[in-house]
C-alpha positions as CSV (number, residue, x, y, z in Angstrom):
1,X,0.0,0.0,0.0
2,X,1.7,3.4,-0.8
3,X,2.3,5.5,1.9
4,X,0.0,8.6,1.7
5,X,1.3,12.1,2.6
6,X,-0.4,15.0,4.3
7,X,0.7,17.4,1.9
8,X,-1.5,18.0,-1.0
9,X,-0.1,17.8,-4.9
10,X,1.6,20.4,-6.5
11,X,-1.2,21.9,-8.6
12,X,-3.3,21.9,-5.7
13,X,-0.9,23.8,-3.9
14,X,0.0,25.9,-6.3
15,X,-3.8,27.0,-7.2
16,X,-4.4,27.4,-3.1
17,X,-1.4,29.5,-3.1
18,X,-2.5,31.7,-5.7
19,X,-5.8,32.2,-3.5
20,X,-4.1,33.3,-0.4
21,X,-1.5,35.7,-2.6
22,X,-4.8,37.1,-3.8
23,X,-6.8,37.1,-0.5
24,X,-3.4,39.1,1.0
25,X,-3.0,41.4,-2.2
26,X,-6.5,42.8,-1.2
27,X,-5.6,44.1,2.5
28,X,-9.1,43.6,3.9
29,X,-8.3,40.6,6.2
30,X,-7.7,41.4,9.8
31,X,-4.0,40.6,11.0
32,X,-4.3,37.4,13.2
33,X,-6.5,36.2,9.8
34,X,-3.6,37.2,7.9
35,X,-0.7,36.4,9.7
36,X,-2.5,32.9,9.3
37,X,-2.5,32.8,5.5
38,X,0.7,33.8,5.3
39,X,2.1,30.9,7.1
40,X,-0.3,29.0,5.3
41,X,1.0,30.6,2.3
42,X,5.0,29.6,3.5
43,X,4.2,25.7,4.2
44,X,2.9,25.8,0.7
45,X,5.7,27.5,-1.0
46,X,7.9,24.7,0.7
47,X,5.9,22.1,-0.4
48,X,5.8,23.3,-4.1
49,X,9.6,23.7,-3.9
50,X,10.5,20.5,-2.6
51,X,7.9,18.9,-5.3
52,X,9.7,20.9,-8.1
53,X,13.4,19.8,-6.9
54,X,12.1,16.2,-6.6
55,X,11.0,16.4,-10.2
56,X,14.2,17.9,-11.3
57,X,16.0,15.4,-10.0
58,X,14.2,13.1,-11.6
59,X,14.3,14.9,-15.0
60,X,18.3,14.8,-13.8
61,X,18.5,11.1,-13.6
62,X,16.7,10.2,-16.8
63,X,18.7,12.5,-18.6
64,X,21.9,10.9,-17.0
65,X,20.5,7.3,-18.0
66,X,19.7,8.4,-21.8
67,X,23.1,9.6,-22.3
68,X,24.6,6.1,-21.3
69,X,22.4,4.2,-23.8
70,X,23.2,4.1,-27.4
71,X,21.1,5.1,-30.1
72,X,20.9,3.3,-33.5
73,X,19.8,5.4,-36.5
74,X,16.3,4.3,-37.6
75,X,16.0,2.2,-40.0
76,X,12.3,3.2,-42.4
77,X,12.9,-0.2,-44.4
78,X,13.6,-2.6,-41.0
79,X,16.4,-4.0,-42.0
């Protein structure tokens, strides 16, 4: 069974992120409200960063594995 994380996915986090910049932008929240989205706002700009330096890692190691394969041309006729 995978292990499931408390953290939600990147596009999820990224659009709730977008809210709160938007909330904040406005000035019309009281400042206990938003000193709370701004932390809010912080976990989520963590999480999005750690999610896009997993996935260029990743994007790091494929690379690194393509470049130790060889390629053959390709061959229209099969042979």
């Amino acid at each position: 069974m995978p292990k499931k994380t408390s953290q939600p996915d990147f596009e999820k986090a990224l659009a709730e992120l977008e809210s709160l910049v938007e909330n904040l932008e406005r000035g019309e929240l009281p400042l206990e409200e938003t000193l709370k989205q701004f932390e809010r706002g912080i976990e989520l700009t963590r999480s999005c960063q750690k999610a896009l330096q997993a996935a260029e890692q990743r994007v790091e190691i494929l690379l690194a594995d393509s470049e130790t394969e060889t390629t053959k041309p390709y061959d229209e006729a099969g042979e």
